[in-house]
C-alpha positions as a Markdown table, in Angstrom:
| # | Residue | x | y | z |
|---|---|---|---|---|
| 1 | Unk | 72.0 | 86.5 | 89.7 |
| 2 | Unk | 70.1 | 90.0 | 90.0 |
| 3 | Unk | 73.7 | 91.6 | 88.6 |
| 4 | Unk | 73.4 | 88.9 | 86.3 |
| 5 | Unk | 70.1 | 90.0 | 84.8 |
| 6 | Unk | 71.2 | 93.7 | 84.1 |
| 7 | Unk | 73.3 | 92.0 | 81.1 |
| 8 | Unk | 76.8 | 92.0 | 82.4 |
| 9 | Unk | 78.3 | 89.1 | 81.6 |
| 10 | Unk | 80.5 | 87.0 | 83.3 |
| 11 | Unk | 83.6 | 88.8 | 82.5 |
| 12 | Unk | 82.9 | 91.6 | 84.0 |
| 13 | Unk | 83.0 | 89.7 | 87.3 |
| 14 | Unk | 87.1 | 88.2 | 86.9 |
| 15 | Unk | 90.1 | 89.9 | 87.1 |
| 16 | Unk | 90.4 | 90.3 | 83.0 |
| 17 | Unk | 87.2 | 92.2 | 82.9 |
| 18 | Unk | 89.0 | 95.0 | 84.9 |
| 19 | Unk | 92.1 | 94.9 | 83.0 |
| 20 | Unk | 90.3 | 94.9 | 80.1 |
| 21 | Unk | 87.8 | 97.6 | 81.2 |
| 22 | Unk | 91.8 | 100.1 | 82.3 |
| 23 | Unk | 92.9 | 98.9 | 78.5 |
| 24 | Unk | 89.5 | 100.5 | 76.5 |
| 25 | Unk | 88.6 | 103.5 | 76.3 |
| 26 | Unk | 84.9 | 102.5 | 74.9 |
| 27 | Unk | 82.4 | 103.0 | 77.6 |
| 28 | Unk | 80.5 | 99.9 | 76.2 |
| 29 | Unk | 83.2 | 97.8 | 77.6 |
| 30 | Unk | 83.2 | 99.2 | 81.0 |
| 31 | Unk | 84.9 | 97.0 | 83.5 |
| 32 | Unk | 84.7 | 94.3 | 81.2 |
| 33 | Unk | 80.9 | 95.0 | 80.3 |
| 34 | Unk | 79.7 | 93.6 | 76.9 |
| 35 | Unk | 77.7 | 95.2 | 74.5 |
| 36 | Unk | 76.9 | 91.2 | 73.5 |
| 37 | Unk | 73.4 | 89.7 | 74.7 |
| 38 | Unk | 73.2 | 86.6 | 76.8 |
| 39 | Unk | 70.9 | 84.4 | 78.6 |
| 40 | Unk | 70.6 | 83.1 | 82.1 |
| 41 | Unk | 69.7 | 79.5 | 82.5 |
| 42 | Unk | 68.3 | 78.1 | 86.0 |
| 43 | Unk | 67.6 | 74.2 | 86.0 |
| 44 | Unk | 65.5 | 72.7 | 88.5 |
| 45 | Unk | 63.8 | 76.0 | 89.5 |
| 46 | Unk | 61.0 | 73.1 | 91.0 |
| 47 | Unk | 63.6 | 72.2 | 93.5 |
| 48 | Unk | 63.8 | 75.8 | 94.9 |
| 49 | Unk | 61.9 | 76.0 | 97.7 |
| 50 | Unk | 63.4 | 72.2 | 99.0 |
| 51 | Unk | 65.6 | 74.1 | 102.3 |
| 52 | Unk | 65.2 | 77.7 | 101.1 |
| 53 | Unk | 62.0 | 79.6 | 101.7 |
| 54 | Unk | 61.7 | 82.4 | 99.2 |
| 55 | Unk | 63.5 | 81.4 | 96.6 |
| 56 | Unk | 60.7 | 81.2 | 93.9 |
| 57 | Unk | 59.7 | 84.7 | 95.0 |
| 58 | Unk | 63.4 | 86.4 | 95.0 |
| 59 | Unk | 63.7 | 84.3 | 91.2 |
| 60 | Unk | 60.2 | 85.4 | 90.1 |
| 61 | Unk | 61.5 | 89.5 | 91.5 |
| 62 | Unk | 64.7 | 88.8 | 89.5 |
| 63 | Unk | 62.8 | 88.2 | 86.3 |
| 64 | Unk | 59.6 | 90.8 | 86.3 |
| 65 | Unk | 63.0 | 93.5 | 85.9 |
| 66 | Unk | 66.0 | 91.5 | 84.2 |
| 67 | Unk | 67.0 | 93.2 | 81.0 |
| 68 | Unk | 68.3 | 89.3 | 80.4 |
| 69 | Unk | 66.3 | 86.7 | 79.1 |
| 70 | Unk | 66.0 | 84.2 | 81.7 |
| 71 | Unk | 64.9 | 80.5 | 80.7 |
| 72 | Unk | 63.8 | 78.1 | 83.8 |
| 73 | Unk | 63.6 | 74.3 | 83.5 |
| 74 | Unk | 61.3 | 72.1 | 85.5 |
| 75 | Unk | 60.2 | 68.9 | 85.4 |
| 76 | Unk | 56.7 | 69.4 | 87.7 |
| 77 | Unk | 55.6 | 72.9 | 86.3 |
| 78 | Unk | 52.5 | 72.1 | 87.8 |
| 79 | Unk | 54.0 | 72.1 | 91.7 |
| 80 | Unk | 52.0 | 74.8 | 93.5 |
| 81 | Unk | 55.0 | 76.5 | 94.5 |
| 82 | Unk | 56.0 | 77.3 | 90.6 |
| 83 | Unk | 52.3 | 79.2 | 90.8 |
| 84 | Unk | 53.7 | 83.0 | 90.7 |
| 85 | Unk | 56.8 | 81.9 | 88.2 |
| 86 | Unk | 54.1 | 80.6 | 86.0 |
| 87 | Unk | 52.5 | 84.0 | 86.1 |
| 88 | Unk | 55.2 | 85.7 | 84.9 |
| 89 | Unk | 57.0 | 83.1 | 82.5 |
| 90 | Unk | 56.2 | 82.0 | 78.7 |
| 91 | Unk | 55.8 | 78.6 | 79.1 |
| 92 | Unk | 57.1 | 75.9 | 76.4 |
| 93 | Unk | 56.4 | 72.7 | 77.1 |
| 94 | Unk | 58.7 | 69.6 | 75.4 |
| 95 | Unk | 57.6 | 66.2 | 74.7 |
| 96 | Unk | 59.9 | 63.4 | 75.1 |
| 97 | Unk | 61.0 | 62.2 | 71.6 |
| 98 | Unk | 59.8 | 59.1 | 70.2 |
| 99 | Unk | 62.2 | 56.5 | 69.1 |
| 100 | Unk | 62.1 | 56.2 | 65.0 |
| 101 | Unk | 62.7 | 60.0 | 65.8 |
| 102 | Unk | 66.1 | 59.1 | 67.7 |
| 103 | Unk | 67.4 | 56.8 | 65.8 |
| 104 | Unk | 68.2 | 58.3 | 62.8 |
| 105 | Unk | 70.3 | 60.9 | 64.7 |
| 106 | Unk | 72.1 | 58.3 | 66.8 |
| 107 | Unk | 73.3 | 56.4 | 63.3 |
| 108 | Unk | 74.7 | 60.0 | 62.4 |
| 109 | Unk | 76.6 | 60.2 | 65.4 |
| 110 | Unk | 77.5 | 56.6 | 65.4 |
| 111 | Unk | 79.3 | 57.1 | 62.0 |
């Protein structure tokens, strides 16, 4: 994940990346590096910490220097072990949606 952070996408990583990184000559593209922007998604970030000790720390490292956006879902932001990820994280917090919300949207995709 840490290479991850220092926007290199996931080409860069597979076989193509290289080949594509011999067949330009632009440095941008080096070994399949992008010059396009992503974002790195970690779900359940409240489970870390479940059979690995550190993980919240070694995440929390990760994003205090990532040039890559990083956006962590949770469903107990408030567990005590999410304390120093809090510290460092813009937190949004979504409601769940009510249901004359919904069910407009459902007819659409119904039809």
């Amino acid at each position: 994940m840490k290479d991850l952070s220092q926007n290199k996408n996931l080409d860069y990583y597979t076989e193509h990346g290289v080949e594509k990184a011999k067949d330009n000559k632009n440095p941008s593209h080096l070994h399949g590096l992008s010059s396009k922007k992503s974002v790195i998604i970690m779900d359940e970030v409240d489970g870390l910490g479940a059979g690995d000790r550190g993980g919240v720390q070694a995440l929390t490292a990760v994003i205090k220097e990532s040039m890559t956006p990083i956006i962590c879902i949770c469903n107990d932001y408030e567990n005590r072990k999410l304390q120093t990820l809090r510290k460092n994280c813009y937190m949004v917090k979504f409601q769940r949606p009510q249901s004359h919300a919904i069910i407009p949207f459902i007819l659409t995709i119904a039809k």
